[in-house]
C-alpha positions as CSV (number, residue, x, y, z in Angstrom):
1,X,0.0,0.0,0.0
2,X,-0.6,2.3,-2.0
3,X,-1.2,0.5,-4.9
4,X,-0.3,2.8,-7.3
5,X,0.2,6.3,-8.9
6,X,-0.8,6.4,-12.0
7,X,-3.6,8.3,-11.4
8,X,-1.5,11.5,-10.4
9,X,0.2,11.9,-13.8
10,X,-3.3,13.9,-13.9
11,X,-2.7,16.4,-10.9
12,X,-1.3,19.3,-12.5
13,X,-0.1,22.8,-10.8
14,X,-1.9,25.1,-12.8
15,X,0.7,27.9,-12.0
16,X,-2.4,29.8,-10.5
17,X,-2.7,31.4,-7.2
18,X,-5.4,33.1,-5.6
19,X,-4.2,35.8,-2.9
20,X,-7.0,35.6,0.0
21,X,-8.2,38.1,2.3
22,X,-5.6,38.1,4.9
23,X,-2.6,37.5,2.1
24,X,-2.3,34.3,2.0
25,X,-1.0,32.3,-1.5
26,X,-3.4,29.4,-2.4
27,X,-2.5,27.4,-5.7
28,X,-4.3,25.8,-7.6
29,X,-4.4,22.6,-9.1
30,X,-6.3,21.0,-11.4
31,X,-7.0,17.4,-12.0
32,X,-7.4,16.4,-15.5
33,X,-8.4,12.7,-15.7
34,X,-8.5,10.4,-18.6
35,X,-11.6,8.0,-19.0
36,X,-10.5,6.9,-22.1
37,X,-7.3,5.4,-20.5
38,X,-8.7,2.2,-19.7
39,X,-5.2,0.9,-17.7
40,X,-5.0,3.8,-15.6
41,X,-8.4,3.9,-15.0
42,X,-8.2,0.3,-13.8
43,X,-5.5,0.6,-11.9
44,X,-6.8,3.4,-10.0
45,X,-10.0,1.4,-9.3
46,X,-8.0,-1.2,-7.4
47,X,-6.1,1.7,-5.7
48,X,-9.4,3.5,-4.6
49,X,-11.0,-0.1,-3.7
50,X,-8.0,-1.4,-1.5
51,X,-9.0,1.4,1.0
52,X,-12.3,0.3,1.8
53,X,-11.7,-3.8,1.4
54,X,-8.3,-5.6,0.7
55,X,-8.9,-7.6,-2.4
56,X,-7.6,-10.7,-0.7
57,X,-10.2,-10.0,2.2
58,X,-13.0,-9.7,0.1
59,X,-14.4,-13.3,-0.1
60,X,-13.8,-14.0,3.2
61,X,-15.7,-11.0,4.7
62,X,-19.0,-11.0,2.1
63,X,-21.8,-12.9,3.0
64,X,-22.1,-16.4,1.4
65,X,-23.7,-16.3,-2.0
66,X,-22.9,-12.2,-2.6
67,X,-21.1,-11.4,-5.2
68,X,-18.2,-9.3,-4.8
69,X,-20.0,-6.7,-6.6
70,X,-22.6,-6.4,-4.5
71,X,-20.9,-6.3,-1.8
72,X,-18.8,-3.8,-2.1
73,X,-21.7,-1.6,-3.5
74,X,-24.1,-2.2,-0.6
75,X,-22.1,-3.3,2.1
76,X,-18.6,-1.5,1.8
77,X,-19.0,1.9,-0.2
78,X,-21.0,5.3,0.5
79,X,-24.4,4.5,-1.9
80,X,-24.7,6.2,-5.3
81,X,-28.3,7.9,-4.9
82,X,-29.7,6.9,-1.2
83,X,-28.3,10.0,1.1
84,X,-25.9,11.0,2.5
85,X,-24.0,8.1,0.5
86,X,-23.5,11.1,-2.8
87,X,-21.7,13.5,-0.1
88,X,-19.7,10.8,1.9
89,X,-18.9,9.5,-2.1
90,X,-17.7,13.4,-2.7
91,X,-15.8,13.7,0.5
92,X,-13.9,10.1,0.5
93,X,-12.9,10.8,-3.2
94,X,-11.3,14.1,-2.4
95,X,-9.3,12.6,1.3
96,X,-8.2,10.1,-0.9
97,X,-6.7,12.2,-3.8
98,X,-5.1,14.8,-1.2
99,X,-3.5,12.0,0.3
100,X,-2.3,10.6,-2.9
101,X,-0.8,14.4,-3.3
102,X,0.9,14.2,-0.6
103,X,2.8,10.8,-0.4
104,X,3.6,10.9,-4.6
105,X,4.2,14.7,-4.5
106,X,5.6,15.2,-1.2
107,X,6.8,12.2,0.1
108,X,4.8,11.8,2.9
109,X,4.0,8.8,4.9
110,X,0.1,8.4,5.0
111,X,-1.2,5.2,6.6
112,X,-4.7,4.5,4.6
113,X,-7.3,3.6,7.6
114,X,-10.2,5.6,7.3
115,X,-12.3,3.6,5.7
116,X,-12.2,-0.1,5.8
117,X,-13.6,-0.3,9.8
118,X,-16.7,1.4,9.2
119,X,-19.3,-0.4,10.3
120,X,-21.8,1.6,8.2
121,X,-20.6,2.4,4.6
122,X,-23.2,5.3,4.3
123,X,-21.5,7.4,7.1
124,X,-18.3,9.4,7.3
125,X,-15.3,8.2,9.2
126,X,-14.5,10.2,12.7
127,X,-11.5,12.3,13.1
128,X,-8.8,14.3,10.8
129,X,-9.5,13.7,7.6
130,X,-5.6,13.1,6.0
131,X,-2.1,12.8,8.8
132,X,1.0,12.6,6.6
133,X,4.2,11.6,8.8
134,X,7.4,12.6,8.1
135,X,10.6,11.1,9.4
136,X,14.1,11.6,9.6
137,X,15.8,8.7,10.6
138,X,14.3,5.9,13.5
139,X,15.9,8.2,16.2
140,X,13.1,10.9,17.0
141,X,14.1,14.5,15.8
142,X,13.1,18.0,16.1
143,X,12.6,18.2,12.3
144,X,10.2,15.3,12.1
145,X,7.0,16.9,11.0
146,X,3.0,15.8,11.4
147,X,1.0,17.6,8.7
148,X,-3.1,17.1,9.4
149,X,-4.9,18.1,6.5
150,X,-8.7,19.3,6.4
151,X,-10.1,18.1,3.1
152,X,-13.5,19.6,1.9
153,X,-15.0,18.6,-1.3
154,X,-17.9,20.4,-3.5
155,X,-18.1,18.2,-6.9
156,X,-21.7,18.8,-7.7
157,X,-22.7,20.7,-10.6
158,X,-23.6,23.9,-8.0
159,X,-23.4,27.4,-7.2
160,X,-20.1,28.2,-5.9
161,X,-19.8,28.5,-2.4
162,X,-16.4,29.0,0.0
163,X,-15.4,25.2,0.3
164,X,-11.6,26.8,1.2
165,X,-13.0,28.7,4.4
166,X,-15.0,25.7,5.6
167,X,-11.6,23.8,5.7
168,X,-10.0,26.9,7.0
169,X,-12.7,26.5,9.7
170,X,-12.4,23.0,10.3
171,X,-9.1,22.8,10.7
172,X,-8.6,24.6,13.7
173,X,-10.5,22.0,15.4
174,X,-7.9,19.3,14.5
175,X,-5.1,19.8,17.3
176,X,-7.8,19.2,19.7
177,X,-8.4,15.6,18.1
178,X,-5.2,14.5,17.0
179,X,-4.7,12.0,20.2
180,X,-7.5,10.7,19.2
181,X,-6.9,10.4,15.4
182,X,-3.7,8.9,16.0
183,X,-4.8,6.6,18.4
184,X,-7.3,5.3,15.6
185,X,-5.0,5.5,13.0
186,X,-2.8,2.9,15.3
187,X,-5.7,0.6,16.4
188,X,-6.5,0.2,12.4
189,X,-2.8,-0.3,11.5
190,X,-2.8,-3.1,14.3
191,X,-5.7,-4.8,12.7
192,X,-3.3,-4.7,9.2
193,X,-0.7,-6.4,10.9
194,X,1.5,-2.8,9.8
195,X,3.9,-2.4,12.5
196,X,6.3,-0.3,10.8
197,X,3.1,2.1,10.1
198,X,2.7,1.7,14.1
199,X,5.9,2.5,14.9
200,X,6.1,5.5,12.8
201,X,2.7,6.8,14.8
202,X,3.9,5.8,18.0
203,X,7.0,8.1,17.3
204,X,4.2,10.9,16.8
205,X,2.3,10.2,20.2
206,X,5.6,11.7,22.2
207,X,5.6,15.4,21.3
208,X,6.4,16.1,25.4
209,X,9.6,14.0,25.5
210,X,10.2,14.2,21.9
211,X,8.9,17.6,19.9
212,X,8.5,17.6,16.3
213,X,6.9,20.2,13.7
214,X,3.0,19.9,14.0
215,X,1.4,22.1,10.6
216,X,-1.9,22.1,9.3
217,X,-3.4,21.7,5.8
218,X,-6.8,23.2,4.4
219,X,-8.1,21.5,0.9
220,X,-11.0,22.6,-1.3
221,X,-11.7,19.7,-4.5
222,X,-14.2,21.4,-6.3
223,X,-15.2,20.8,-9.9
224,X,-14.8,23.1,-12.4
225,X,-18.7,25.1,-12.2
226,X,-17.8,25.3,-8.2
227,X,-14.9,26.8,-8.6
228,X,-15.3,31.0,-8.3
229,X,-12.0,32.3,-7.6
230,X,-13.7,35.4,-6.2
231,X,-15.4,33.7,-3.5
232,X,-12.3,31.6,-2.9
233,X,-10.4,35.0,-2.8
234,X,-12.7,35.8,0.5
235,X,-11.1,33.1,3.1
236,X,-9.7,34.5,5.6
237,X,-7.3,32.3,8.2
238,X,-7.4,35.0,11.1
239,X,-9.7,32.3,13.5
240,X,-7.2,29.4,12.5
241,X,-5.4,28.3,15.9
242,X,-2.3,28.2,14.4
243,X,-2.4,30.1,10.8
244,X,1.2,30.5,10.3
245,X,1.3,26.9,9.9
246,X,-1.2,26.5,8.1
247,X,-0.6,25.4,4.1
248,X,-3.5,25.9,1.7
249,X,-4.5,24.5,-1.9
250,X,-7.4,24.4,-4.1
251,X,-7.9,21.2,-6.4
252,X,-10.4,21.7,-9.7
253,X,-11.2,19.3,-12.4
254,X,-14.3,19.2,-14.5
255,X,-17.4,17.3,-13.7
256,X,-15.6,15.4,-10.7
257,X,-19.1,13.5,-9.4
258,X,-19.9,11.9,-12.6
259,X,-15.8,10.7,-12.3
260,X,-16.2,9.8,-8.8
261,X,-19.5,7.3,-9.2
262,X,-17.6,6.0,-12.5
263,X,-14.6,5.6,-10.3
264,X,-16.9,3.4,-7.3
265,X,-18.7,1.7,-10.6
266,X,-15.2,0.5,-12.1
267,X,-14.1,-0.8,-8.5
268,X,-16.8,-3.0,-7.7
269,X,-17.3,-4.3,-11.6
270,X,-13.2,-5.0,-11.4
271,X,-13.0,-6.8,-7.9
């Protein structure tokens, strides 16, 4: 894990950057995804898939007689139409593509355990939405650094709306969880069997004895007819807890919900 990273040939820095109220620099990327390449496509499926159900747990988990179709559909992933399955769809998409920016584009370690302990496909997991690790070397430093990311995502066809200042928002609230997120993060990785993932959290869990950079991440994925850089320019990061550590970035593509149900489609057709 991860599976792989073909996908993010597709994530481009668009050179853009939208100065926000309290001068800030936010760039913008934009994602621009290939249906028509069938490999890629497939290979992402498995990738996107894998974080919800290993492929070599799926027939041992699905209920006698259920194909694996189904259940991934009605047992493991958000719903297509029945709510909130469409926004918990929206949001897991956009987690999973910021945290496929930060391990292939910033070499970040991020351990992938949101979403295959849900008991309830339908509902959103608890606690920060993306940790990325970074180490220096299995002795604890000062310049190890914990990045928690606050991923919002607005992929329907909609007016525009400030997705960045909801993750502004929402990130401020993410020191005050992070025991608790890392804590899960561990439990998860224990039910993997990933102890090196553990060890690299446990590292994480001793800022008293061992300090280490802590900085924060705000994300907006919208798709293209959501995307008003003029509301964007409004967001403000003067309530963030901790705004000069916070990093910022804005991820555009066109018609991202149709891509995301394809995306959910192609993984349970392909399993």
């Amino acid at each position: 894990m991860p599976w792989t990273k073909e996908h993010i040939q597709w994530l481009h820095d668009t050179g853009e950057v939208i100065s926000i109220s309290t001068g800030d620099k936010v760039p913008v990327f934009e994602f621009a995804y290939d249906v028509t390449n069938e490999e890629a496509m497939s290979h992402w499926a498995r990738h996107f898939r894998n974080h919800y159900c290993a492929d070599d747990a799926i027939e041992i988990l699905k209920p006698q007689g259920m194909t694996n179709k189904d259940y991934l559909l009605n047992l493991k992933f958000p719903h297509k139409t029945k709510s909130p399955g469409p926004s918990i769809r929206a949001g897991d998409f956009a987690e999973i593509l910021v945290a496929d920016y930060l391990v292939f584009l910033h070499d970040y370690y991020v351990p992938r355990t949101r979403y295959d302990r849900k008991i309830i496909g339908n509902e959103s997991s608890k606690g920060s939405d993306v940790l990325g690790f970074k180490q220096k070397n299995k002795t604890p430093s000062s310049k190890d650094e914990l990045l928690i990311y606050e991923v919002k995502a607005r992929l329907s066809e909609n007016k525009s709306k400030n997705t960045l200042q909801t993750a502004i928002d929402d990130s401020s609230k993410d020191e005050a969880r992070l025991a608790e997120s890392l804590n899960g993060a561990k439990q998860r990785l224990y039910d993997q069997r990933d102890f090196a993932g553990m060890g690299i959290i446990s590292r994480f869990q001793k800022n008293v004895d061992h300090p280490y950079k802590t900085k924060f991440g705000a994300a907006a994925v919208l798709t293209d007819s959501s995307c008003c850089v003029e509301t964007l320019a409004e967001a403000s990061t003067k309530e963030h807890s901790s705004p000069t550590h916070l990093e910022m970035i804005v991820i555009r593509g066109p018609v991202l919900m149709s891509l995301v149900h394809e995306l959910y489609e192609r993984a349970a057709n392909e399993a």
